[in-house]
C-alpha positions as CSV (number, residue, x, y, z in Angstrom):
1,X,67.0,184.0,90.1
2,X,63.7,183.4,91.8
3,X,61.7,184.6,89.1
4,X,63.2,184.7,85.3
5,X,61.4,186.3,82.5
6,X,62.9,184.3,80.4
7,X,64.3,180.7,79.3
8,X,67.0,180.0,76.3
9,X,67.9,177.0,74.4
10,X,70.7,176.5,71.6
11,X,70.0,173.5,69.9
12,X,72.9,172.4,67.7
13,X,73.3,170.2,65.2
14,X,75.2,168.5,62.2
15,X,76.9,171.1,59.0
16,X,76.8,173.8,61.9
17,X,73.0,173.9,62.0
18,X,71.9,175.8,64.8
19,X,68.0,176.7,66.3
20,X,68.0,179.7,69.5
21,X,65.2,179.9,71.5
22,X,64.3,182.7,73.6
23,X,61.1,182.0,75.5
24,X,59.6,184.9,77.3
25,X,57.1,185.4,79.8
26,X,54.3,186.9,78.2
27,X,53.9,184.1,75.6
28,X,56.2,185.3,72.8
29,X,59.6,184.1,71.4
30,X,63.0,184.9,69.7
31,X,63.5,182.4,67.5
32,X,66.8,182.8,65.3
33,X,68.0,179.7,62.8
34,X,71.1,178.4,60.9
35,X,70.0,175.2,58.6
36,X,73.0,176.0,55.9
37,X,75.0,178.4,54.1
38,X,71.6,180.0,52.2
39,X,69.2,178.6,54.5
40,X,68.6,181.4,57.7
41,X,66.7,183.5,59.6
42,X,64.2,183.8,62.1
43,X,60.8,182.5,62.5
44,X,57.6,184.0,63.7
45,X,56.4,183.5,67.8
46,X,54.0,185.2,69.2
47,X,50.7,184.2,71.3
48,X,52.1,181.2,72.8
49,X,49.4,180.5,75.6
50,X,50.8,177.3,76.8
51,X,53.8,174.8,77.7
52,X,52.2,172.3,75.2
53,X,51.5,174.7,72.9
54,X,55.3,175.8,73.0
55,X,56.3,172.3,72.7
56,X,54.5,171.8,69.5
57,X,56.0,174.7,67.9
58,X,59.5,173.6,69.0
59,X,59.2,170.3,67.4
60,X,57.8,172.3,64.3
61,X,61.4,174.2,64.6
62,X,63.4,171.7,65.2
63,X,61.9,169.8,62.1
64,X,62.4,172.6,59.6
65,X,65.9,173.5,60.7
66,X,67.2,170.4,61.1
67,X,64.8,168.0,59.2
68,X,63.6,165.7,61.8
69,X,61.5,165.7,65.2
70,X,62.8,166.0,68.6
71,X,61.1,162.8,69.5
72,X,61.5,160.4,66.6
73,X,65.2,161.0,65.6
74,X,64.7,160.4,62.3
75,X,63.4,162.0,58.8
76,X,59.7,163.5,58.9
77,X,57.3,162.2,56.8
């Protein structure tokens, strides 16, 4: 494909936790979640106007569902 519209992701993680990311083109996003057994659902993701701007909110998802950053490995603050 020369041209997608779109780019997924499934991040998975430990107790089946699972985060799927749907970017799309015109700076929106499916964004579905799995943290546990009560915990799921899908989070807001509209008017993202940038790659940095994506990559902040995906360390923001990645933090709730599974309870640490992307880039630390460890607990959040």
């Amino acid at each position: 494909m020369i041209d997608p519209d779109s780019v997924g992701v499934l991040i998975s993680g430990p107790v089946e936790a699972e985060l799927s990311v749907v970017l799309f083109r015109g700076g929106w996003a499916d964004v579905d979640f799995v943290a546990g057994t009560d915990d799921a659902g899908a989070f807001p993701a509209s008017g993202i106007a940038s790659a940095r701007e994506f990559g902040v909110r995906l360390d923001g998802w990645v933090a709730r569902v599974f309870g640490r950053t992307a880039s630390s490995g460890g607990p959040t603050p």
